[in-house]
Backbone as JSON Lines, residues from 0, in Angstrom:
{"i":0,"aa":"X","n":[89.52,90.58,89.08],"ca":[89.23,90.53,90.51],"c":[88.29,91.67,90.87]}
{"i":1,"aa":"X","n":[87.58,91.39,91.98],"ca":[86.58,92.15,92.65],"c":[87.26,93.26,93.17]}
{"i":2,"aa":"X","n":[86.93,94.37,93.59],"ca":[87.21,95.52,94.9],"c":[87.46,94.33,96.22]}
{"i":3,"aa":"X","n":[86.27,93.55,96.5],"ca":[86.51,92.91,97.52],"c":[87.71,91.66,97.85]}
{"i":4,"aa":"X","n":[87.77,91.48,96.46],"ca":[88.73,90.3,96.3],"c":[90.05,90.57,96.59]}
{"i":5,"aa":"X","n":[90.42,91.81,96.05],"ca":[91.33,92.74,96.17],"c":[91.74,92.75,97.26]}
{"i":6,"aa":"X","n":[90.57,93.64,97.8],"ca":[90.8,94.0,99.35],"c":[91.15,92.4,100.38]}
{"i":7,"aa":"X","n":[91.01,91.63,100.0],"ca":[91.31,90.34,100.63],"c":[92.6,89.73,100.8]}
{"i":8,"aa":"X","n":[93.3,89.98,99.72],"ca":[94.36,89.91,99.29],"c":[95.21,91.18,99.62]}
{"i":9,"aa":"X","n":[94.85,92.59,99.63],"ca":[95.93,93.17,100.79],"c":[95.58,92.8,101.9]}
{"i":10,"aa":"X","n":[94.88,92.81,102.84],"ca":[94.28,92.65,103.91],"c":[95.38,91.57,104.28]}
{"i":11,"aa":"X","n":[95.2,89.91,103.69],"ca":[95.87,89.13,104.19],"c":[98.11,89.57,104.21]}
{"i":12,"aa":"X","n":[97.71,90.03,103.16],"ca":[99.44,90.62,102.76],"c":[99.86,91.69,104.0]}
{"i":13,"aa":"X","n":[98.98,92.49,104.05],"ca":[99.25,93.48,105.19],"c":[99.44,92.59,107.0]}
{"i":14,"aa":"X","n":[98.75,91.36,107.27],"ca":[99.24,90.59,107.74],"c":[100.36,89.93,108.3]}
{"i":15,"aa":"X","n":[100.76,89.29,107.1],"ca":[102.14,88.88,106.7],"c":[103.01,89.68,107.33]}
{"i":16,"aa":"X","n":[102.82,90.95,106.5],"ca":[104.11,91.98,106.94],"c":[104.0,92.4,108.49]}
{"i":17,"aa":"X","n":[102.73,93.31,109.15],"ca":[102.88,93.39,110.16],"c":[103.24,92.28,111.68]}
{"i":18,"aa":"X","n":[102.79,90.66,111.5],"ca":[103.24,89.78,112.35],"c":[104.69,89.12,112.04]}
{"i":19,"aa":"X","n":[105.32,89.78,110.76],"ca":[106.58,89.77,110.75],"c":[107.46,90.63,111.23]}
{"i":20,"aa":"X","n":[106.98,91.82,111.54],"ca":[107.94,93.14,110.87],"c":[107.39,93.66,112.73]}
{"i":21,"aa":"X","n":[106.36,93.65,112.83],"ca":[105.4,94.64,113.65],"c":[105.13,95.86,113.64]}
{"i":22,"aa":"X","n":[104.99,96.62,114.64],"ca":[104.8,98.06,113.98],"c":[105.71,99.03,114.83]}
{"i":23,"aa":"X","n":[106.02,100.4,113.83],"ca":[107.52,101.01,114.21],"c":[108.06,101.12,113.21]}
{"i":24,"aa":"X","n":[107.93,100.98,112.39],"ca":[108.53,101.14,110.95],"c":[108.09,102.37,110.45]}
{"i":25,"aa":"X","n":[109.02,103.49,109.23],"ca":[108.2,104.34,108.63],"c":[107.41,103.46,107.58]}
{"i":26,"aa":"X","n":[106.52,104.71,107.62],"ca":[105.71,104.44,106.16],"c":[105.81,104.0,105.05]}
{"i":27,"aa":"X","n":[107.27,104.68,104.68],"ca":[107.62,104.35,102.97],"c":[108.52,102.84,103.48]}
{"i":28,"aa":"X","n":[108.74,101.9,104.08],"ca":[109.18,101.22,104.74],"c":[108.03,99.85,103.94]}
{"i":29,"aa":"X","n":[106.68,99.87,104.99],"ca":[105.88,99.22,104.78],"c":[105.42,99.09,103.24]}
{"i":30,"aa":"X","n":[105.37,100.32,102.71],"ca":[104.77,100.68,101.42],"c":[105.21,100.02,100.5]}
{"i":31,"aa":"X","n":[106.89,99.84,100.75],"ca":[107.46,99.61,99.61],"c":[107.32,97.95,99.87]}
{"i":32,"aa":"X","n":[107.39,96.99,100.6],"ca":[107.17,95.8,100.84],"c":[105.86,95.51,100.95]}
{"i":33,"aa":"X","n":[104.68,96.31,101.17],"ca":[103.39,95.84,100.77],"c":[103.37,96.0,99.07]}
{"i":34,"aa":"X","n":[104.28,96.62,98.6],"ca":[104.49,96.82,96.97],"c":[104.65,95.43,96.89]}
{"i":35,"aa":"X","n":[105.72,95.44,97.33],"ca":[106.84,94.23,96.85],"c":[105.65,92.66,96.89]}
{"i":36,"aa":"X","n":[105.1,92.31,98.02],"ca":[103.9,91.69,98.3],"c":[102.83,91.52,97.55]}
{"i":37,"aa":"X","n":[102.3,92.69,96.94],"ca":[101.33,92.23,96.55],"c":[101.21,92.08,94.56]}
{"i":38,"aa":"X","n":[102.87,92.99,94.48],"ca":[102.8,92.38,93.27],"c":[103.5,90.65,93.06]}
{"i":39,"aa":"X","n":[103.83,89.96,94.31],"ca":[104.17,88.95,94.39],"c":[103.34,87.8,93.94]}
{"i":40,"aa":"X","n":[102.08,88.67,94.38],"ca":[100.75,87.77,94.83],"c":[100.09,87.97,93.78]}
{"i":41,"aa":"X","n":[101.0,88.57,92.28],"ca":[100.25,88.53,90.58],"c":[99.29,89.82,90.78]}
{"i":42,"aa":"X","n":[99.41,90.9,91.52],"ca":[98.41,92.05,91.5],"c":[98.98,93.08,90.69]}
{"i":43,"aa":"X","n":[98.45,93.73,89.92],"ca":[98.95,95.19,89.12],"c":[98.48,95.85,90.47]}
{"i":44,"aa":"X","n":[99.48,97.15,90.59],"ca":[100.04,97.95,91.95],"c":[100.87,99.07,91.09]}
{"i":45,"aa":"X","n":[99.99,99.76,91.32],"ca":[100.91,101.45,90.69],"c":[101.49,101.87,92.46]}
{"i":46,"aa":"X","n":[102.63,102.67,92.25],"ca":[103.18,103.01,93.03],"c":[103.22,104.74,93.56]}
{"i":47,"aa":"X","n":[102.8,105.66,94.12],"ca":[102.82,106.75,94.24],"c":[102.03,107.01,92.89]}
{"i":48,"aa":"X","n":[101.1,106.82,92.63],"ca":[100.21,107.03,91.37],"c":[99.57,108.29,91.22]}
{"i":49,"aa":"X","n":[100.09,109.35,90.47],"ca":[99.63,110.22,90.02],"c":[98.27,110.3,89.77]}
{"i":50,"aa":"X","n":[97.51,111.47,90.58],"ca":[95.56,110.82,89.79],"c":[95.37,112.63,89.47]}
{"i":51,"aa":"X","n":[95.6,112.95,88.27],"ca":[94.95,114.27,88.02],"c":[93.27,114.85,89.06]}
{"i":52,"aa":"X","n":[93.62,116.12,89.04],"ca":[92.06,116.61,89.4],"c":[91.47,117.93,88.42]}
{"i":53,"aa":"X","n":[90.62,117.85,87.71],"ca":[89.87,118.14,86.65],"c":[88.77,119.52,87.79]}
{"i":54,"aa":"X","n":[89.05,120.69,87.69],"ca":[87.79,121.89,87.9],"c":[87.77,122.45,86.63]}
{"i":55,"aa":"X","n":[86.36,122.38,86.4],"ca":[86.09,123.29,85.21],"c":[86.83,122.73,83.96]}
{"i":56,"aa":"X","n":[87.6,123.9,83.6],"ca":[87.98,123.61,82.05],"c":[89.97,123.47,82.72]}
{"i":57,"aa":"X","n":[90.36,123.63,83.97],"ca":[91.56,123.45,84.21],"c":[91.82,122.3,84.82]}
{"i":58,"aa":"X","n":[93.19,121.65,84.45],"ca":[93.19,120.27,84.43],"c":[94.58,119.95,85.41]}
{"i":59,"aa":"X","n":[94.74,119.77,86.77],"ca":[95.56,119.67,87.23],"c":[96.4,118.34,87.44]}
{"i":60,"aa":"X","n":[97.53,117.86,86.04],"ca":[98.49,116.51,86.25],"c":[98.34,115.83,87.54]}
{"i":61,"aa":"X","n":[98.97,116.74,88.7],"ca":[99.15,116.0,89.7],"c":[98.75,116.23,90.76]}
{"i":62,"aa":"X","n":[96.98,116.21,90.96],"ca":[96.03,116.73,92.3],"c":[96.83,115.98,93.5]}
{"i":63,"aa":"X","n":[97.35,114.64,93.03],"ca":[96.96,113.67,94.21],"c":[97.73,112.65,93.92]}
{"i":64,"aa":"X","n":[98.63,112.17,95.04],"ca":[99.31,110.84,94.45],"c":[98.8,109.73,95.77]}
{"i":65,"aa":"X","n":[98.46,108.56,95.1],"ca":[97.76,107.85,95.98],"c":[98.86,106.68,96.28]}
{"i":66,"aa":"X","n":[99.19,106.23,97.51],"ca":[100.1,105.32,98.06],"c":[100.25,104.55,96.83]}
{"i":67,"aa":"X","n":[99.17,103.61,96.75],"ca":[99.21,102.72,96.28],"c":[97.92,102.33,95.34]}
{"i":68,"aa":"X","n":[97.26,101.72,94.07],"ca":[96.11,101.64,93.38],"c":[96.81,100.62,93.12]}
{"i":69,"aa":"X","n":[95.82,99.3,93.67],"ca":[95.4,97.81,93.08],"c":[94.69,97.23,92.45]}
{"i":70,"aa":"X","n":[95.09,97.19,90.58],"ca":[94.44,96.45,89.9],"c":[93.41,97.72,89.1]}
{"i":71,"aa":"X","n":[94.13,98.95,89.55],"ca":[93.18,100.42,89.0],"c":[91.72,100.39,89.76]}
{"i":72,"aa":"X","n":[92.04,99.71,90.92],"ca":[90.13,99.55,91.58],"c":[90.25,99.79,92.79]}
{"i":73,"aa":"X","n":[91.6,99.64,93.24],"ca":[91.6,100.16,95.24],"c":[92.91,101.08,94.95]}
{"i":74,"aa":"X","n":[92.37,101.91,96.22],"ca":[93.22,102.65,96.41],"c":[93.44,102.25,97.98]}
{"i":75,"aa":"X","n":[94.53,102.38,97.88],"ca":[95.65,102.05,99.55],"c":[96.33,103.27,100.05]}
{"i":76,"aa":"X","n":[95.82,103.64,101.29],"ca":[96.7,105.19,101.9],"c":[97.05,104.31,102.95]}
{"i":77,"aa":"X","n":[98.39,104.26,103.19],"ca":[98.96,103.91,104.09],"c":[99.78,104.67,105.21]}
{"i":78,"aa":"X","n":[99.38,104.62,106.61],"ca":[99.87,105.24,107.6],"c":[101.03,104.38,109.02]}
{"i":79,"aa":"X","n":[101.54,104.73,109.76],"ca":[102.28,104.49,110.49],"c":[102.85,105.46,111.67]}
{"i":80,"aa":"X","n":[101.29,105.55,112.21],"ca":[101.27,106.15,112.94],"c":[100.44,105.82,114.34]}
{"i":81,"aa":"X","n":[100.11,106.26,115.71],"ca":[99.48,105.73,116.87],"c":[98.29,105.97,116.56]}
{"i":82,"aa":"X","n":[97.52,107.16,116.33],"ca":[96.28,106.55,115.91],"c":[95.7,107.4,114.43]}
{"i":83,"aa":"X","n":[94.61,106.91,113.84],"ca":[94.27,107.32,112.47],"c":[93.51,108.87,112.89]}
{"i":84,"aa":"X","n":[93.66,109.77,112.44],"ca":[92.85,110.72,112.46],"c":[91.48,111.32,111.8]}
{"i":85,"aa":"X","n":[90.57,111.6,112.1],"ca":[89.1,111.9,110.89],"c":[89.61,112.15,109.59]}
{"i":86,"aa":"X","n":[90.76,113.46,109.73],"ca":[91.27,113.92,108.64],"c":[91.08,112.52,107.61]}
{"i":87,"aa":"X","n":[92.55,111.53,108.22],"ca":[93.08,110.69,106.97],"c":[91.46,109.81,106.1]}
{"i":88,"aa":"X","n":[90.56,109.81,106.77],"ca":[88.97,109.26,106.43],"c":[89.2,110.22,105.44]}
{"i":89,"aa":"X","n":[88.38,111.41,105.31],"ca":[88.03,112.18,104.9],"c":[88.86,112.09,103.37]}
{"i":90,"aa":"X","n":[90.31,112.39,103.75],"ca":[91.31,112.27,102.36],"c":[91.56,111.39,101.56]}
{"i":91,"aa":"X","n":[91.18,110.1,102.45],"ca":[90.85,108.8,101.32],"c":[89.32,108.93,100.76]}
{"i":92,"aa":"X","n":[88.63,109.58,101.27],"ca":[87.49,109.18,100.69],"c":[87.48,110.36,99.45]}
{"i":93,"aa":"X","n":[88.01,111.77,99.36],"ca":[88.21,112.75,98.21],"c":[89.09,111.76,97.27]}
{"i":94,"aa":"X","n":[89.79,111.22,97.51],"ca":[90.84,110.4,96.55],"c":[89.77,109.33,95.93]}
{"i":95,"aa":"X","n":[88.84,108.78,96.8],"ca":[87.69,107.6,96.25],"c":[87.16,108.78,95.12]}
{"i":96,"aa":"X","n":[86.18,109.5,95.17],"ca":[85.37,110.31,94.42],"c":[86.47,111.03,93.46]}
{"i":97,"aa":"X","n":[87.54,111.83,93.69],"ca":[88.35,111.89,92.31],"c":[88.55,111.19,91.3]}
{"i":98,"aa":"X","n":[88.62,110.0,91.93],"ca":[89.4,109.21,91.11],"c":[88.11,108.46,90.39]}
{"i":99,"aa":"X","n":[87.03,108.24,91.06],"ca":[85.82,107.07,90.5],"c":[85.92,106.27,90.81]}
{"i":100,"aa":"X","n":[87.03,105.74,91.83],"ca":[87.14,104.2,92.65],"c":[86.22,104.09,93.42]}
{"i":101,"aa":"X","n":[85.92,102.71,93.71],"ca":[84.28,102.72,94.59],"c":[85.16,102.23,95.81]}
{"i":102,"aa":"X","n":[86.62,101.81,96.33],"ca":[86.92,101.4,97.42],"c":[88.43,101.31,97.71]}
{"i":103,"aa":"X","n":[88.75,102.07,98.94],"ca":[89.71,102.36,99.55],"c":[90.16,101.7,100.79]}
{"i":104,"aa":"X","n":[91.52,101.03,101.46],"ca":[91.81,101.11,102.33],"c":[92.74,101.59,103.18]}
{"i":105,"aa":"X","n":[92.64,102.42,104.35],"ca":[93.1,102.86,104.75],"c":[93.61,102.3,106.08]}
{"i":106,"aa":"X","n":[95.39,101.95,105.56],"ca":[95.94,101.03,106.48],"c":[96.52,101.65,107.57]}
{"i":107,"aa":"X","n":[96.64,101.42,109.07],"ca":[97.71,102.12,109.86],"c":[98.69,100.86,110.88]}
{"i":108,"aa":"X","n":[100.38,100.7,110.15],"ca":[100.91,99.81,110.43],"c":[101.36,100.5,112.35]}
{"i":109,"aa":"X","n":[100.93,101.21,112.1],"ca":[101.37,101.98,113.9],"c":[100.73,101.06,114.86]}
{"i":110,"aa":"X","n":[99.35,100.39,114.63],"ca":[98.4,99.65,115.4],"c":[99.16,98.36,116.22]}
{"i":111,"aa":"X","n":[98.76,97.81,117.38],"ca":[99.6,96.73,117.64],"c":[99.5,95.73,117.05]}
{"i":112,"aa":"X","n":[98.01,95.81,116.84],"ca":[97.36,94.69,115.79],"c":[96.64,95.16,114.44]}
{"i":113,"aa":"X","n":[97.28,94.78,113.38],"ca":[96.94,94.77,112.29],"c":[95.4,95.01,111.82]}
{"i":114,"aa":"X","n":[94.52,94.34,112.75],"ca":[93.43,94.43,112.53],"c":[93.12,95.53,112.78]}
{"i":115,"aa":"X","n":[93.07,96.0,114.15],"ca":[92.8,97.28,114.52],"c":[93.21,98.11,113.63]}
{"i":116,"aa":"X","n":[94.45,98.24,112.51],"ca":[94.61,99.32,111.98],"c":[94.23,99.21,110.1]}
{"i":117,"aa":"X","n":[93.19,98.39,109.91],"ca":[92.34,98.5,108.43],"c":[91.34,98.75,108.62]}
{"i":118,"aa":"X","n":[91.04,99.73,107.94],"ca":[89.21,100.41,107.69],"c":[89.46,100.42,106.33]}
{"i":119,"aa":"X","n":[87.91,100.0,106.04],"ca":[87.01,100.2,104.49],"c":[86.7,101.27,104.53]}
{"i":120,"aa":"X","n":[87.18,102.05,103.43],"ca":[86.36,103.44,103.08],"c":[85.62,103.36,101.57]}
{"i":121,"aa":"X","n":[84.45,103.51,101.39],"ca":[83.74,102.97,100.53],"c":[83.06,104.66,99.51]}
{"i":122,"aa":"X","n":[83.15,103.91,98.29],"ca":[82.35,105.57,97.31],"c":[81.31,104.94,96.57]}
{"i":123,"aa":"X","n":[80.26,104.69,97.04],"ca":[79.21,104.21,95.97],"c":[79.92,102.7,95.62]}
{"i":124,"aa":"X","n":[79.62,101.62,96.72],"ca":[80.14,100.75,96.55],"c":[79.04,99.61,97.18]}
């Protein structure tokens, strides 16, 4: 599958859950049932995925644990909160360039509407 294909397939899953569920839920709430979801839907989905960060010649195990990585090609930061902040941009997009993923989304189930709360964050994509 594509980055985009990917992203199609949470996108619609993230759906599902929020016009079921709505929003008000914590985080690890959603997370764990957008887990549950999208490995439903035949996707490899690491869970709290460890992504080392490499300066110099020192090699740090655990820079960064990313919500969620679909298929080792998206990364998913998921929020649940009223609104997204620059910050959370910014921290998905260091997690894009650490890691070498060309595409991130950054979900916020806090939104009333689902739509309103997915942005593409893109690294050389």
């Amino acid at each position: 599958m594509t980055e985009n294909e990917i992203a199609r397939v949470v996108v619609d899953s993230c759906y599902v859950i929020h016009s079921t569920l709505g929003p008000g839920l914590l985080e690890s709430v959603y997370e764990k049932i957008l887990l549950y979801e999208l490995r439903e839907r035949g996707c490899f989905v690491e869970h709290q995925a460890r992504l080392p960060v490499i300066w110099k010649n020192v090699f740090i195990d655990n820079g960064f644990r990313a919500d969620l990585v679909v298929e080792k090609k998206v990364i998913l930061e998921l929020k649940s909160v009223e609104s997204i902040a620059p910050v959370h941009y910014k921290q998905l997009l260091t997690y894009l360039r650490l890691s070498d993923a060309r595409l991130g989304l950054l979900i916020n189930f806090g939104e009333q509407f689902i739509k309103d709360g997915i942005r593409r964050v893109v690294n050389n994509l």
